[in-house]
C-alpha positions, 0 to 999 in steps of 0.5 A, spaced: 475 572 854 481 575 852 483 578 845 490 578 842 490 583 836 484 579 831 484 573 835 478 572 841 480 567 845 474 564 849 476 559 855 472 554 856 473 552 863 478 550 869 473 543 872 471 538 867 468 543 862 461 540 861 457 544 858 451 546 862 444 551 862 450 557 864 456 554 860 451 554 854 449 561 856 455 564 857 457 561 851 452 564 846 453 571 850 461 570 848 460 569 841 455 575 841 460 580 843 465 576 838 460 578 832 458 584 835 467 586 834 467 590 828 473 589 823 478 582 822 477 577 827 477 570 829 476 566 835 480 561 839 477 556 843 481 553 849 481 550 856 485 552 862 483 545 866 488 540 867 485 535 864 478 535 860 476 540 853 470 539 855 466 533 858 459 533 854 453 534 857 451 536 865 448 528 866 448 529 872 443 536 872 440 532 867 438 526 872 435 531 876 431 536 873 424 536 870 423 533 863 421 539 859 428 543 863 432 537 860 429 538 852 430 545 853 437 544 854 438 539 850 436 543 845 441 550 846 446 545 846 445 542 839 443 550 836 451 553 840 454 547 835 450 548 829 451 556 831 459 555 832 459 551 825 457 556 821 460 563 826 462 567 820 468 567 823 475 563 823 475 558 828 480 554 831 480 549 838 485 547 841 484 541 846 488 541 852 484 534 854 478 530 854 473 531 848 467 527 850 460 526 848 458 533 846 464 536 847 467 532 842 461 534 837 464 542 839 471 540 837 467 538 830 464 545 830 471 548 829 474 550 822 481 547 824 483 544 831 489 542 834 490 536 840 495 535 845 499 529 844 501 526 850 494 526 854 487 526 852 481 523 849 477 525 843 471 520 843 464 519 842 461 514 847 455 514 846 454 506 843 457 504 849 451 508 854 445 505 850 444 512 847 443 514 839 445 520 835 438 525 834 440 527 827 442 535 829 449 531 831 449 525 826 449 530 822 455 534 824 459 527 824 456 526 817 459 533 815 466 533 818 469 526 819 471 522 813 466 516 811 471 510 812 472 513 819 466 514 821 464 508 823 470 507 827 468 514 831 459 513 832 458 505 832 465 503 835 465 509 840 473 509 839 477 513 843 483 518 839 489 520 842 491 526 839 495 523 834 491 518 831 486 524 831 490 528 827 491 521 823 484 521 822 482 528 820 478 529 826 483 534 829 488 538 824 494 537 828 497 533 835 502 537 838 506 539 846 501 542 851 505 547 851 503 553 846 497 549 843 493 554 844 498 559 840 498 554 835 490 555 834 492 562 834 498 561 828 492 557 825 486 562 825 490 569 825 492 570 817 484 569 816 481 574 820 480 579 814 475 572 812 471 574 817 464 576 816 457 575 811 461 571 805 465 567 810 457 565 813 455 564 806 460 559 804 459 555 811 453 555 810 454 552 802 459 547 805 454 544 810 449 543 808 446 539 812 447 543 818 444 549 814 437 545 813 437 544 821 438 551 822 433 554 818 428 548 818 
């Protein structure tokens, strides 16, 4: 992680990025010193792999690894979207690829978030895998995809490109690769002085069913 002025900026990865057991730890472990950061600040999530933002969940660990493990797994990365989606901290993604599957959903988590143009899928596959939604991200999909869209994203399954992401309101913006993360710090920077327990006050108002989740 590394900081310019008020902005943290959290690389997620330089491979396919999914968020697996260490991903997941490492991540919450980030986050905690994020919070633990006194004063003004906001957090930027970006990529330095070449081709995916994050490629979802670790299927083939998954394949592999006892029942509870799995359910155990599978549950920290529900609760590190629900935890990004009410960080009391601006927020913004910049995604430099593919977003699939789980990695989609932690695209949704961000306040704003910002997408190459030329490269790169935001999707939600699961329709076309014989595979649900449990409520924890139907619920954030409900919270942060417009109602005619939504359809088109969890029962089609259909692949954005950045610019149609953009046009659907998935993504706030899709842009060159190059200085997409300074973009997401453009974004984020003016609202560092936002950061703090009213911001998780007002987060929380505004998702309320992901706040339910939370401290149900």
């Amino acid at each position: 992680m590394s900081r310019t002025d008020d902005v943290f900026v959290i690389d997620v990865g330089d491979d396919e990025n999914m968020t697996s057991v260490a991903w997941v730890a490492t991540m919450n472990e980030l986050l905690d010193e994020v919070e633990a950061a006194a004063g003004p600040k906001a957090l930027v999530t970006t990529s330095s792999a070449p081709k995916h933002y994050s490629n979802g969940l670790d299927t083939p660990w998954m394949a592999t690894a006892e029942n509870g493990d799995v359910v155990a797994y599978v549950d920290s990365c529900f609760a590190l979207v629900h935890r990004l989606m009410l960080l009391g901290v601006p927020t913004a993604a910049a995604v430099t690829g593919h977003a699939f599957g789980l990695g989609a959903f932690v695209v949704l988590a961000h306040d704003q978030a910002v997408m190459r143009e030329d490269r790169g899928f935001w999707n939600l596959p699961e329709v076309h895998l014989s595979m649900n939604f449990p409520p924890g991200l139907m619920n954030v999909a409900r919270s942060r995809v417009a109602a005619p869209e939504l359809s088109q994203a969890v029962v089609v399954g259909h692949r954005y490109a950045g610019p149609e992401a953009a046009a659907a309101g998935i993504v706030n913006e899709a842009l060159p690769l190059e200085g997409l993360t300074e973009a997401a710090m453009v974004r984020v920077a003016p609202l560092t002085g936002t950061a703090g327990d009213n911001l998780v006050t007002i987060k929380r108002q505004l998702y309320p069913l992901i706040t339910g989740l939370v401290d149900g």
